[in-house]
Steps between C-alpha positions, in 0.01 A plus 500: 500500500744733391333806373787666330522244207126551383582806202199702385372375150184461331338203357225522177420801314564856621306705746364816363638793663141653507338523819212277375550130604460276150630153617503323800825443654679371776775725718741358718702764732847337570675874670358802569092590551251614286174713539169424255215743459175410294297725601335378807776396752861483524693180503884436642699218462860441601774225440365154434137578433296451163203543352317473178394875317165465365421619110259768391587715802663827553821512802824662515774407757802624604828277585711623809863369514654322802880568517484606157370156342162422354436153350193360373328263244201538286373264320212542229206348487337601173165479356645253200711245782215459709229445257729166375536409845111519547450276185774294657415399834128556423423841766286731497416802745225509748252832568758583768594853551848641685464864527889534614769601165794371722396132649762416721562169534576277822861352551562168387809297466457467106469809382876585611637191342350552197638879503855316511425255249501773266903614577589253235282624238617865527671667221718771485251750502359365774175325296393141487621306187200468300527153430366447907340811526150373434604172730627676784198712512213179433689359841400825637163491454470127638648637772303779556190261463582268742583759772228754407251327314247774488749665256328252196192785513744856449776304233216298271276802478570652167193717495537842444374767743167579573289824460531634860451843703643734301484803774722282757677330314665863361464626853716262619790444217535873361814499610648231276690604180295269234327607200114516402494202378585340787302623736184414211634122532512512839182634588384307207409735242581552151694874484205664357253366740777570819511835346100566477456285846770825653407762419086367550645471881779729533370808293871489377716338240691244633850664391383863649360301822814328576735796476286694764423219750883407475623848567236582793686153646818651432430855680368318814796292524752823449308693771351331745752188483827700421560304205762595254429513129718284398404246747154450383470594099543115428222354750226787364510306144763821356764363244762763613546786754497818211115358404373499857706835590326627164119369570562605862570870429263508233195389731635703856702759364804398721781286456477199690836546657352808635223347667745193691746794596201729687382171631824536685475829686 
């Protein structure tokens, strides 16, 4: 197969930019290599692998270039599409549960056919003509069934998410830049309950709790892991480098340059 005529382009709706996972989709990595985070574990995949992004989940990942070039397609698998294609082909989910964000998928020969199928449907912009949008990705998710079957139980499961453990569930995604009510759907909760469930368990508000758990993060990684400031603001769940500088000083007294430049003598 020759990589170098796949271009990067989406297929269905947008992705939100957010942090905060709202529709399932599918990501195939043509050049270069990507790292995922959800939370638990770190996933990696390089040129030729795919995998299917589950919804209702929180993950960011970072794209490394090779020789300059990174290519890749995403296509969309919204909430709306799949619920016709339920009613369609009559499936429902099962009580399975997949505790992985990133489900990486095994090789098969049809997967990277079908990626070049799409060349001829590209526009300028590098997006599928509408017209076989919604076609191109219904093959997809035959495909997808027939190789991974167990797939049927995460893309027919439009329930939303239940009431879980509130004190790991923050524990374990304070670092992700998403808003209150997120983290209330996630765990569950409507935002006044999530708020009243908090600050029951944390003896904080949720805003005041984040801000201090990300910064103590932050001044562990400048000292004891020589991180630079600017190196790290993103990952701690800070929107830009003057707010974290800001919190930082405001909590420690000190500049967090300061404390990566002692951390070097």
């Amino acid at each position: 197969m020759r990589y170098t005529e796949i271009k990067s382009c989406y297929v269905g709706p947008e992705i939100s930019p957010e942090q905060f996972i709202a529709e399932h989709f599918f990501l195939y990595l043509a050049k270069g290599s990507i790292e995922g985070y959800d939370g638990r574990r770190k996933y990696n995949m390089k040129p030729g692998e795919y995998c299917l992004i589950r919804k209702n989940q929180l993950a960011r990942y970072h794209k490394q270039k090779d020789n300059g070039e990174f290519e890749k397609v995403v296509i969309v698998l919204d909430t709306t599409f799949l619920k016709n294609l339920s009613a369609k082909f009559r499936k429902t989910a099962g009580n399975a549960i997949h505790p992985d964000t990133f489900i990486l998928l095994k090789k098969n020969n049809l997967i990277p056919d079908f990626i070049l199928s799409l060349m001829p449907y590209y526009n300028k912009g590098g997006e599928i003509d509408q017209t076989f949008a919604n076609l191109k990705r219904e093959e997809l998710i035959l495909i997808l069934l027939k190789t991974n079957p167990e797939l049927s139980d995460i893309l027919f499961d439009f329930a939303s998410p239940e009431k879980i453990d509130l004190e790991s569930y923050m524990n374990r995604n304070y670092k992700f830049n998403v808003s209150m009510e997120r983290f209330a759907y996630l765990t569950g909760r409507s935002l006044s309950a999530f708020k009243r469930d908090f600050v029951a368990i944390f003896s904080q508000t949720p805003g005041h709790w984040l801000i201090q758990k990300r910064l103590q993060e932050g001044y562990f990684l400048l000292e004891k892991n020589g991180k630079k400031p600017s190196d790290i603001y993103l990952d701690l769940g800070f929107e830009d480098l003057s707010h974290f500088s800001f919190a930082f000083k405001k909590k420690y007294g000190i500049n967090p340059s300061a404390v990566a430049h002692a951390n070097k003598y």
